[in-house]
PyMOL Python script that loads the backbone (N, CA, C, O; Angstrom):
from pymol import cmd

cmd.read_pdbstr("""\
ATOM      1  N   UNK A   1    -196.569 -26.976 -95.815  1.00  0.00           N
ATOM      2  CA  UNK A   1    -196.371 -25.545 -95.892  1.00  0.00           C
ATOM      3  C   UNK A   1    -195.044 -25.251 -96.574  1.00  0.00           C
ATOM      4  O   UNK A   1    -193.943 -25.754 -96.349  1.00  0.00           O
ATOM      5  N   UNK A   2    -195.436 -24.214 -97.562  1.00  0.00           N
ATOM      6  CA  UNK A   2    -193.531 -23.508 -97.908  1.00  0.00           C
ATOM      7  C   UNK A   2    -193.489 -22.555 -97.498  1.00  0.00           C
ATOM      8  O   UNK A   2    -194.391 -21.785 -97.167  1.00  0.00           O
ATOM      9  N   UNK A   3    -192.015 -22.440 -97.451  1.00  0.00           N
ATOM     10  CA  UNK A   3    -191.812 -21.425 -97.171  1.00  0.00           C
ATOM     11  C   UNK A   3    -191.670 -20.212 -97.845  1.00  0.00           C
ATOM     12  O   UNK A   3    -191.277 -19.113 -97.453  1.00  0.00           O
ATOM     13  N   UNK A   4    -191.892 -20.439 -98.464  1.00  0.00           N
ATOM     14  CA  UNK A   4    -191.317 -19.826 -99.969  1.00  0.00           C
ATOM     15  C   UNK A   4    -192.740 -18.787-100.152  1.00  0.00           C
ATOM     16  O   UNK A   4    -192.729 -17.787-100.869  1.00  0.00           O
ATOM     17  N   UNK A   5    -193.979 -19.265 -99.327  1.00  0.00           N
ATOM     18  CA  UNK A   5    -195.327 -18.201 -99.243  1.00  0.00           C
ATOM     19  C   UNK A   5    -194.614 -17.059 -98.475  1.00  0.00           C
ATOM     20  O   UNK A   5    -195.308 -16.044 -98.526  1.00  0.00           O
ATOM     21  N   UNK A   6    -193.436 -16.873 -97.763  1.00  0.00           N
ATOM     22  CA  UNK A   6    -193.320 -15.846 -96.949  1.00  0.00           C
ATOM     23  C   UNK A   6    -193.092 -14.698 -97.205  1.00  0.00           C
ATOM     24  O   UNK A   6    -193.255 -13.706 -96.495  1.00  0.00           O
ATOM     25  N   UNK A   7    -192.549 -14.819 -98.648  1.00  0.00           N
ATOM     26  CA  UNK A   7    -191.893 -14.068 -99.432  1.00  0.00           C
ATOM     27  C   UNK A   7    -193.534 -13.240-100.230  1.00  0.00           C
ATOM     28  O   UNK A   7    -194.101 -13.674-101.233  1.00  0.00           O
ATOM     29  N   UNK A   8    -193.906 -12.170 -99.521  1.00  0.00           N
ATOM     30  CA  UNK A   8    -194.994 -11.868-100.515  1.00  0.00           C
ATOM     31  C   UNK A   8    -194.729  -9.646-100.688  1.00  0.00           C
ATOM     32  O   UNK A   8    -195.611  -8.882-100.298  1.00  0.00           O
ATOM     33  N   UNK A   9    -193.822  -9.303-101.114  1.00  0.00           N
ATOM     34  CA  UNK A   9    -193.891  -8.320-100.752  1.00  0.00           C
ATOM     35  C   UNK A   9    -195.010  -7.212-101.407  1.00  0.00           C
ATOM     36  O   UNK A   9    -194.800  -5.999-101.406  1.00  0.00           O
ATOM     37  N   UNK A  10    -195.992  -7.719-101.856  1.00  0.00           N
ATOM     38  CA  UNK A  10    -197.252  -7.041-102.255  1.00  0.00           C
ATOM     39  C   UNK A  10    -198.052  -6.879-100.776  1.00  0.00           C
ATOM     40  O   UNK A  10    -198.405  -5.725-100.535  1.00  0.00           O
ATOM     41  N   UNK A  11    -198.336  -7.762 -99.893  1.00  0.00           N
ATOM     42  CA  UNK A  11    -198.849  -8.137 -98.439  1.00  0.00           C
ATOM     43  C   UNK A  11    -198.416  -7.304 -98.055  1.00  0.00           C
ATOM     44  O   UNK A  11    -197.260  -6.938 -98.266  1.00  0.00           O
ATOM     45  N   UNK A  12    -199.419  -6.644 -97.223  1.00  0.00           N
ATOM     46  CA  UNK A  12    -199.171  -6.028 -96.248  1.00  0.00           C
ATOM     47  C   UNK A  12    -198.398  -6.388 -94.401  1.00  0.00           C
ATOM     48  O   UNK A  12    -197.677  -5.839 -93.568  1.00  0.00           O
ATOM     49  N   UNK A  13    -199.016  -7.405 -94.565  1.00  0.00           N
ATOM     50  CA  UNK A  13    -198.546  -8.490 -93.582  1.00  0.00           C
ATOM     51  C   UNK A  13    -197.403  -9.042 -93.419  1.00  0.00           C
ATOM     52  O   UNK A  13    -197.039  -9.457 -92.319  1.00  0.00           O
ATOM     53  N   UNK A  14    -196.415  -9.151 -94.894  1.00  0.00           N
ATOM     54  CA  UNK A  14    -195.285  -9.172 -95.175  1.00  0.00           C
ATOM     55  C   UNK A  14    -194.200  -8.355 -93.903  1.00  0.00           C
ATOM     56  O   UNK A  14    -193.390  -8.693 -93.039  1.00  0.00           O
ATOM     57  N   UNK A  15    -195.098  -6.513 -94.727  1.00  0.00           N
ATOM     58  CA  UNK A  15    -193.712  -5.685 -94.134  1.00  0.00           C
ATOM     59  C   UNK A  15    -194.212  -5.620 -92.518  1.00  0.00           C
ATOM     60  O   UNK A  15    -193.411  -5.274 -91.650  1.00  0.00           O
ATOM     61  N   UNK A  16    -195.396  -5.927 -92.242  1.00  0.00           N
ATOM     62  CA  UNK A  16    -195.054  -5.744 -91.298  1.00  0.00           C
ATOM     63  C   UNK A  16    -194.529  -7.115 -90.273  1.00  0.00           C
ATOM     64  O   UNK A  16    -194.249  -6.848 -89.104  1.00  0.00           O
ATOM     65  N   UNK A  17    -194.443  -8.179 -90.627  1.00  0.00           N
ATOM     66  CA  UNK A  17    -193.525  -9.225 -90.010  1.00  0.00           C
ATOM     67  C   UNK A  17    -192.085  -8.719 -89.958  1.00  0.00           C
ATOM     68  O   UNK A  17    -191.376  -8.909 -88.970  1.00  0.00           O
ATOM     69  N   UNK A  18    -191.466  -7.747 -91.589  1.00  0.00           N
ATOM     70  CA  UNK A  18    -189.836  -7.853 -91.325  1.00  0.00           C
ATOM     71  C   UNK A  18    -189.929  -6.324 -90.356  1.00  0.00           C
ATOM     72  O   UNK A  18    -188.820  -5.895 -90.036  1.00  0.00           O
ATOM     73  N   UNK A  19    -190.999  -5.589 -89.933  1.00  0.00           N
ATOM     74  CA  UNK A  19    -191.226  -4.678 -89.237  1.00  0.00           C
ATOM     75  C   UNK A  19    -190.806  -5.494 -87.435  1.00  0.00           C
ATOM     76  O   UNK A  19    -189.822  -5.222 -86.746  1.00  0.00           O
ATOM     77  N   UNK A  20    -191.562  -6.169 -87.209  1.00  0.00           N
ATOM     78  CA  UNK A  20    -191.345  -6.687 -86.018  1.00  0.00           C
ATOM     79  C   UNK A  20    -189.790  -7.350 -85.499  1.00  0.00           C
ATOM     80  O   UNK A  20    -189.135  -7.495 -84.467  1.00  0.00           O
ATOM     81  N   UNK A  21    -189.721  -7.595 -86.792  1.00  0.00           N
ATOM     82  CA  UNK A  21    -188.508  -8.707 -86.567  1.00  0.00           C
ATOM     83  C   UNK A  21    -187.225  -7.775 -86.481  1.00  0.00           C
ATOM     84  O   UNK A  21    -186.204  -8.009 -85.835  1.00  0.00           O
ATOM     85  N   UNK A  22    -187.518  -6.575 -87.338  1.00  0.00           N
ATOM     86  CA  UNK A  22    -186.278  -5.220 -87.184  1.00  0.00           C
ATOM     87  C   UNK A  22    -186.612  -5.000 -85.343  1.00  0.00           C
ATOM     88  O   UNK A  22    -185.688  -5.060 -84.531  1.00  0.00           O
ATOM     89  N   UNK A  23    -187.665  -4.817 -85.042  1.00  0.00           N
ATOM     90  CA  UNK A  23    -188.019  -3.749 -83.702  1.00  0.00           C
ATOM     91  C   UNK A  23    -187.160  -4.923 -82.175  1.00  0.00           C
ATOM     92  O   UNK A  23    -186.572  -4.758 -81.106  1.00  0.00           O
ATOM     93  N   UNK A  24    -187.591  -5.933 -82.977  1.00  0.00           N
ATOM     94  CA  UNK A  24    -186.853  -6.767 -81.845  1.00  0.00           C
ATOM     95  C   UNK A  24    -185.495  -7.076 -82.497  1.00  0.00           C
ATOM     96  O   UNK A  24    -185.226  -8.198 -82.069  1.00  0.00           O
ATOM     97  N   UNK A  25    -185.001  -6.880 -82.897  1.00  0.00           N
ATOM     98  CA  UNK A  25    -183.463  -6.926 -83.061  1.00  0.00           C
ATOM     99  C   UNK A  25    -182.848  -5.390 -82.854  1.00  0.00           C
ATOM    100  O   UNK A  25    -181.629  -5.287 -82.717  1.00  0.00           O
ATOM    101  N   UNK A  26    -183.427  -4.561 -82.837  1.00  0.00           N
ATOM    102  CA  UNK A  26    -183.280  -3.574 -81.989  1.00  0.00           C
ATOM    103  C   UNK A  26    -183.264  -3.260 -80.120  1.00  0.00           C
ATOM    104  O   UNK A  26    -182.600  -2.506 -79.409  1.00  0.00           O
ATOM    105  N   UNK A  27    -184.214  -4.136 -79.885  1.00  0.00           N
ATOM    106  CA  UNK A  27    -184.398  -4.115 -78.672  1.00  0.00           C
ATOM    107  C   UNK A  27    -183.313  -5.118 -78.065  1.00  0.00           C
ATOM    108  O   UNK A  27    -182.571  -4.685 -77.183  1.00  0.00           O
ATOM    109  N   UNK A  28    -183.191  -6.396 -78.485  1.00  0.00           N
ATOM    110  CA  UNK A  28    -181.924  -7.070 -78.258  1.00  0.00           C
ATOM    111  C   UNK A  28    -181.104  -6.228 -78.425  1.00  0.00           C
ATOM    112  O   UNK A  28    -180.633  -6.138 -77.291  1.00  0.00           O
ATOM    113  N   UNK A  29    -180.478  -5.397 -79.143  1.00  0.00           N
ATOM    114  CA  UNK A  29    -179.223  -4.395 -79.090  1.00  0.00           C
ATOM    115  C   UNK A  29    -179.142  -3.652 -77.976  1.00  0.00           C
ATOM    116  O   UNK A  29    -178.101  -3.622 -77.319  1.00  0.00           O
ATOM    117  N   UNK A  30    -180.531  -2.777 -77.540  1.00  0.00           N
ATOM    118  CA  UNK A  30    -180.296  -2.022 -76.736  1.00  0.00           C
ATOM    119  C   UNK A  30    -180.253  -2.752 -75.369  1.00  0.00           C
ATOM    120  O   UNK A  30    -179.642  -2.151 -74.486  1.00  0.00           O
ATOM    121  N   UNK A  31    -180.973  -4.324 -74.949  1.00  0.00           N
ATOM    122  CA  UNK A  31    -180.353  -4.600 -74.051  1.00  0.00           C
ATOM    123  C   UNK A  31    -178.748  -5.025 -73.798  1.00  0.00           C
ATOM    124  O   UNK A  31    -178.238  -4.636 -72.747  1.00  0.00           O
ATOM    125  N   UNK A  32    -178.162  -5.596 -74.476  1.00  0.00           N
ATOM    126  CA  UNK A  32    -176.802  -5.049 -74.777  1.00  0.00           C
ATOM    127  C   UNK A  32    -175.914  -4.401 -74.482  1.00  0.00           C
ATOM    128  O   UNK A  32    -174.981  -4.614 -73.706  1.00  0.00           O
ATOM    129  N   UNK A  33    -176.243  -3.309 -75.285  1.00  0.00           N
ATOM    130  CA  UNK A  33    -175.481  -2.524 -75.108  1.00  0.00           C
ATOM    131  C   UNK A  33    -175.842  -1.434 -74.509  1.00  0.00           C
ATOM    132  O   UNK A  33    -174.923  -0.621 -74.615  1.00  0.00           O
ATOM    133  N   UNK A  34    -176.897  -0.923 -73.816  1.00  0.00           N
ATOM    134  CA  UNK A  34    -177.738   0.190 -72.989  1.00  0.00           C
ATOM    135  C   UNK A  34    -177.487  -0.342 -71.710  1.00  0.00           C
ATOM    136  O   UNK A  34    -177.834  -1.449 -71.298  1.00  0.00           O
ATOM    137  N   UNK A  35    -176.639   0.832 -70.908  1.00  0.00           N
ATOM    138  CA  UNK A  35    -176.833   0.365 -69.243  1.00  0.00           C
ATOM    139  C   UNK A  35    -177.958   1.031 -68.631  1.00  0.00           C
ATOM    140  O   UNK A  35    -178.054   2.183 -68.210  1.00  0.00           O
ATOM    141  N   UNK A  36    -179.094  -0.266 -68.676  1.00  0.00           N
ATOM    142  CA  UNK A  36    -180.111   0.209 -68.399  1.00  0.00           C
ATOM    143  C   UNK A  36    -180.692  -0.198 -67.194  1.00  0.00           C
ATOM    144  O   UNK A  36    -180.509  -1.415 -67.182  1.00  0.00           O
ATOM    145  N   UNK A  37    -181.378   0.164 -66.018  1.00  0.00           N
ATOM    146  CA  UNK A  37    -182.068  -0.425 -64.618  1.00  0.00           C
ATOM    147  C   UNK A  37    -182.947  -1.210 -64.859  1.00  0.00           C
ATOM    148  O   UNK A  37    -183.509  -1.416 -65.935  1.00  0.00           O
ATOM    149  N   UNK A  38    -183.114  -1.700 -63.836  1.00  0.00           N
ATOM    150  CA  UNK A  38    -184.595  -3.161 -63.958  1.00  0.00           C
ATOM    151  C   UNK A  38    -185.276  -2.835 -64.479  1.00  0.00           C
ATOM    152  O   UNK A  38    -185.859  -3.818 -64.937  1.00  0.00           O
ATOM    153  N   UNK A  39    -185.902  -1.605 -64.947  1.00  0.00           N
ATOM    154  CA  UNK A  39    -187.646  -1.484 -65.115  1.00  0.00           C
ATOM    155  C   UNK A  39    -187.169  -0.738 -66.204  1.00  0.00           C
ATOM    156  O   UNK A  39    -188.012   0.074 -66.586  1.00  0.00           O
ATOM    157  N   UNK A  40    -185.967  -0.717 -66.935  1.00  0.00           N
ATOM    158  CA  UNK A  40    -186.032  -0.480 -68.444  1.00  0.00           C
ATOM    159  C   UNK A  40    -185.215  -2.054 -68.960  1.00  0.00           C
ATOM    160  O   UNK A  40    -185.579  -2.037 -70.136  1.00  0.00           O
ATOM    161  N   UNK A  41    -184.833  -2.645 -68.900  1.00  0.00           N
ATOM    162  CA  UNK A  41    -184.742  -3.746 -69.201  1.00  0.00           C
ATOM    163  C   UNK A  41    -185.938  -4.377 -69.104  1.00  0.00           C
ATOM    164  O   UNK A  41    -186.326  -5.006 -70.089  1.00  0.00           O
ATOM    165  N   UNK A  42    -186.652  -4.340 -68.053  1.00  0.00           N
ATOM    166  CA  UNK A  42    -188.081  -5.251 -68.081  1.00  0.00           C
ATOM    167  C   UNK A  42    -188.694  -4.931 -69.407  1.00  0.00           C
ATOM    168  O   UNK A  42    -189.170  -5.766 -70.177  1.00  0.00           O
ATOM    169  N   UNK A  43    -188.629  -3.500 -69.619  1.00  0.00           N
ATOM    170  CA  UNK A  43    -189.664  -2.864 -70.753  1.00  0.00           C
ATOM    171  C   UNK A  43    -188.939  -3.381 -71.938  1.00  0.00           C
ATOM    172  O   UNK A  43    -189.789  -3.845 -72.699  1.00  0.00           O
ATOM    173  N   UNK A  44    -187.702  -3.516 -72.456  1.00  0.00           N
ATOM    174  CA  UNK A  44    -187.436  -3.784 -73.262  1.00  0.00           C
ATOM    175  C   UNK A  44    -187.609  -5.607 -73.506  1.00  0.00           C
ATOM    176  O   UNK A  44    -187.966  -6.009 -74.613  1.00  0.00           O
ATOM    177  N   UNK A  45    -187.347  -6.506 -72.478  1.00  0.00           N
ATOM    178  CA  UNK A  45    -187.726  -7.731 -72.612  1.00  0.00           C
ATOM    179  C   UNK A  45    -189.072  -7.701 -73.208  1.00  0.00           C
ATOM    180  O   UNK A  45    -189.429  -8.317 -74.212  1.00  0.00           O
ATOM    181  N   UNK A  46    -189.895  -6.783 -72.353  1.00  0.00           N
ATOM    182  CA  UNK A  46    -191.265  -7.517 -72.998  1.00  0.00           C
ATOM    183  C   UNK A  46    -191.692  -6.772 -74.545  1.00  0.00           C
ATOM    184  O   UNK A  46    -192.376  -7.338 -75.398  1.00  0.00           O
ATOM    185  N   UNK A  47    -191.208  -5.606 -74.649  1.00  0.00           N
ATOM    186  CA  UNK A  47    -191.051  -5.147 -76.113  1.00  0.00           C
ATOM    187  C   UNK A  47    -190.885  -6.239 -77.047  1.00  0.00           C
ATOM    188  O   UNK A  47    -191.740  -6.748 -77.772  1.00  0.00           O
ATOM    189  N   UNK A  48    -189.317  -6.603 -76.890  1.00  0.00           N
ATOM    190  CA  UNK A  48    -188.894  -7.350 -77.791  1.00  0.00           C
ATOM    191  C   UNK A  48    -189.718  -8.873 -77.896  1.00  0.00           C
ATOM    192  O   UNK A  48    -189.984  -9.372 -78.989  1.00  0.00           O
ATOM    193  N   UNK A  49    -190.061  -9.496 -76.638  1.00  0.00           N
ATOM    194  CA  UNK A  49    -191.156 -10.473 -76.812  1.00  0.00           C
ATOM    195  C   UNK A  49    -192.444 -10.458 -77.182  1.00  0.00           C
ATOM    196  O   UNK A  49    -193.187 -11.429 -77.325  1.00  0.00           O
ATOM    197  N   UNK A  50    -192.671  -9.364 -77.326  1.00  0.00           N
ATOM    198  CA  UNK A  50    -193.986  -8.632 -77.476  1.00  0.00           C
ATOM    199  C   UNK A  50    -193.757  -8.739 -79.518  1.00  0.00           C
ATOM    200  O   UNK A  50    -194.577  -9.277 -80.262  1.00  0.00           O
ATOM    201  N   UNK A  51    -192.832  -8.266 -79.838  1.00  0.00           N
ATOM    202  CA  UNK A  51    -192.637  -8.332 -81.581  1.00  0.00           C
ATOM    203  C   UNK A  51    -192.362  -9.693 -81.600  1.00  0.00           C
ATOM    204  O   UNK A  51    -193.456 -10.239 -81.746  1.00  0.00           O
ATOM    205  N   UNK A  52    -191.402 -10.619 -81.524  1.00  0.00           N
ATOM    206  CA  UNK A  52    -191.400 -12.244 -81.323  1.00  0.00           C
ATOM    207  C   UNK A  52    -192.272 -12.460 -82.269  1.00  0.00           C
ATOM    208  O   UNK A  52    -192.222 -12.644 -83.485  1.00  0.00           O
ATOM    209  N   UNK A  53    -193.528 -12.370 -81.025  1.00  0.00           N
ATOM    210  CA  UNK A  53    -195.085 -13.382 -81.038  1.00  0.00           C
ATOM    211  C   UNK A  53    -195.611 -12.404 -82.185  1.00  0.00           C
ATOM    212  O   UNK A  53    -195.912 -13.003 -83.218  1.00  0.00           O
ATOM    213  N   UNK A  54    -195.755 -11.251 -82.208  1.00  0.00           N
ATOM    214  CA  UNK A  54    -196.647 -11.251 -83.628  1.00  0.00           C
ATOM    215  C   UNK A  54    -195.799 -10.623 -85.264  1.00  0.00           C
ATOM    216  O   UNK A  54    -196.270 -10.110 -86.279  1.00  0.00           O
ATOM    217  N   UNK A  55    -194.280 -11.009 -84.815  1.00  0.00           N
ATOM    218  CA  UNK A  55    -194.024 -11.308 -85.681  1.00  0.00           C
ATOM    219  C   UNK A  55    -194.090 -12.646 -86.573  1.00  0.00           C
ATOM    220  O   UNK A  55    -194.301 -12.660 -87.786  1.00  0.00           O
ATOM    221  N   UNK A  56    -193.880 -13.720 -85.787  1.00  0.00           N
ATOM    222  CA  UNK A  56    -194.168 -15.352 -85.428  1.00  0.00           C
ATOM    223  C   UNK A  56    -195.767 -15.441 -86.224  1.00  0.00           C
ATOM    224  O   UNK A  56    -196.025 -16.243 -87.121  1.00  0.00           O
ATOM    225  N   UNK A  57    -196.736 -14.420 -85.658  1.00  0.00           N
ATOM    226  CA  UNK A  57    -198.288 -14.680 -86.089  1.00  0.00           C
ATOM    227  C   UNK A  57    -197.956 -14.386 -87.365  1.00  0.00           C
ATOM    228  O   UNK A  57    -197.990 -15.366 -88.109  1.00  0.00           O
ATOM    229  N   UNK A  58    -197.532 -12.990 -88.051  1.00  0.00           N
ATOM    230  CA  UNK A  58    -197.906 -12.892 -89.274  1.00  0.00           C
ATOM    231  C   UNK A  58    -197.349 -13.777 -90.283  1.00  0.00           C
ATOM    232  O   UNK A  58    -198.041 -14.200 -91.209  1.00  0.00           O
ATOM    233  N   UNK A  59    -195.886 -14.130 -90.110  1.00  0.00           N
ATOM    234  CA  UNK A  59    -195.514 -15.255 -90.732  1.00  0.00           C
ATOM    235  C   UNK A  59    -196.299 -16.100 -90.505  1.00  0.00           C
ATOM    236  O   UNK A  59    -196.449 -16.639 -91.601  1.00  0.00           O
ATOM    237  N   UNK A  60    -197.210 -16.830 -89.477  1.00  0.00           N
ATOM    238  CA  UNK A  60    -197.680 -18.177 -89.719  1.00  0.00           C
ATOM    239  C   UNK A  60    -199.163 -17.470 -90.807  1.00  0.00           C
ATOM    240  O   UNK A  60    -199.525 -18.096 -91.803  1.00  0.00           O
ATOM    241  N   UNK A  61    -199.699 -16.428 -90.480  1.00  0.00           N
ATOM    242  CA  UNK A  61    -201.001 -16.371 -91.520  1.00  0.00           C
ATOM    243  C   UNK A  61    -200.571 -16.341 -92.679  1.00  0.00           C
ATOM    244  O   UNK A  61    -201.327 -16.861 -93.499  1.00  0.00           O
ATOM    245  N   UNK A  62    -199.033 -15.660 -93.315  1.00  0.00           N
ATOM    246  CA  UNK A  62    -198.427 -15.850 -94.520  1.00  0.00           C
ATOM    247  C   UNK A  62    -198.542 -17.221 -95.130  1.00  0.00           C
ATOM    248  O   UNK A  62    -198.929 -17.616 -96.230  1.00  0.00           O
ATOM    249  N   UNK A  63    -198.131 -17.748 -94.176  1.00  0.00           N
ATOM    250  CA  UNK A  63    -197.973 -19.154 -94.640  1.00  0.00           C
ATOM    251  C   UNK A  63    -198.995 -19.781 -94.798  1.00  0.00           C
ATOM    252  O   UNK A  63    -198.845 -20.859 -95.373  1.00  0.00           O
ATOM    253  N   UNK A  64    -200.519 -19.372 -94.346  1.00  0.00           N
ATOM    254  CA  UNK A  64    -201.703 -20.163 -94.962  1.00  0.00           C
ATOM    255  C   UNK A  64    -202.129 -20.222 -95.934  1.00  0.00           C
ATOM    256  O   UNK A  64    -202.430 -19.065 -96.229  1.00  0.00           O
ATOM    257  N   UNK A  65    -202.460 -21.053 -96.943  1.00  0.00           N
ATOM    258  CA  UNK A  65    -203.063 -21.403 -97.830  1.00  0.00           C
ATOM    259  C   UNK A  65    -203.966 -20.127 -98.323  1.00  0.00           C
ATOM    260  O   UNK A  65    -204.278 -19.654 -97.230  1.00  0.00           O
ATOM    261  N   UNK A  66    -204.490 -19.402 -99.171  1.00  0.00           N
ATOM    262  CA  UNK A  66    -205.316 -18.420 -99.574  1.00  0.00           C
ATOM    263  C   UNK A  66    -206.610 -19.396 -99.653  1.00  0.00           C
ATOM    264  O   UNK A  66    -206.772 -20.517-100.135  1.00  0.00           O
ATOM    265  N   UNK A  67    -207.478 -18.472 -98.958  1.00  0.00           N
ATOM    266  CA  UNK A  67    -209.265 -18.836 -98.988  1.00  0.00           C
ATOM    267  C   UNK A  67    -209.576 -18.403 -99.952  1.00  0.00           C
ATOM    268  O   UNK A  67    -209.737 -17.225-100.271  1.00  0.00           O
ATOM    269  N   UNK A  68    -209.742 -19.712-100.756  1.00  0.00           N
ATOM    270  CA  UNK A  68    -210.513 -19.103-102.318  1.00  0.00           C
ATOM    271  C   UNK A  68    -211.834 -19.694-102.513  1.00  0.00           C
ATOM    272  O   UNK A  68    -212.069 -20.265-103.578  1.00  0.00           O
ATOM    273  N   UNK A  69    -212.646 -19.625-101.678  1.00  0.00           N
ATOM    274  CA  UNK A  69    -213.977 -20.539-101.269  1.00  0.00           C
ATOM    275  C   UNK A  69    -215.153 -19.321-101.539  1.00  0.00           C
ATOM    276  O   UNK A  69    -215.114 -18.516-100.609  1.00  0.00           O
ATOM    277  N   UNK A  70    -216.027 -19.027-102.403  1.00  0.00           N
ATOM    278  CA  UNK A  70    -216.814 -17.818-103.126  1.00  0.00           C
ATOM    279  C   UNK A  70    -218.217 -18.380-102.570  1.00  0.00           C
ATOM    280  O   UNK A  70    -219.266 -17.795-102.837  1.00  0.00           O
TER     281      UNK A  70
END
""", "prot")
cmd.dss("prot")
cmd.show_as("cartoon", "prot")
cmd.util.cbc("prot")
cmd.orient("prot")
């Protein structure tokens, strides 16, 4: 695999990986720096783990090979 497939900014799949990857580096901020109670910290943990994983997915489908099988 390269990496170098990740880079596709025609894909739609693209923006939305650097979409996820902004939303959770946001959410890391606001745990941070937000004095926030258990059950908004919870929400934001699983937010931000929640973008992680399908930010993680769309990069890995980026990275597959194109089905050129007709």
């Amino acid at each position: 695999m390269k990496l170098s497939r990740l880079w596709q900014p025609g894909h739609p799949l693209f923006w939305q990986m650097v979409v996820f990857n902004l939303l959770s580096s946001g959410c890391a901020w606001a745990l941070r720096s937000l004095p926030l109670n258990g059950a908004g910290q919870a929400l934001f943990v699983a937010l931000a783990l929640g973008n992680v994983a399908f930010g993680l997915l769309a990069a890995y489908k980026l990275m597959q090979p194109a089905d050129t099988a007709s």
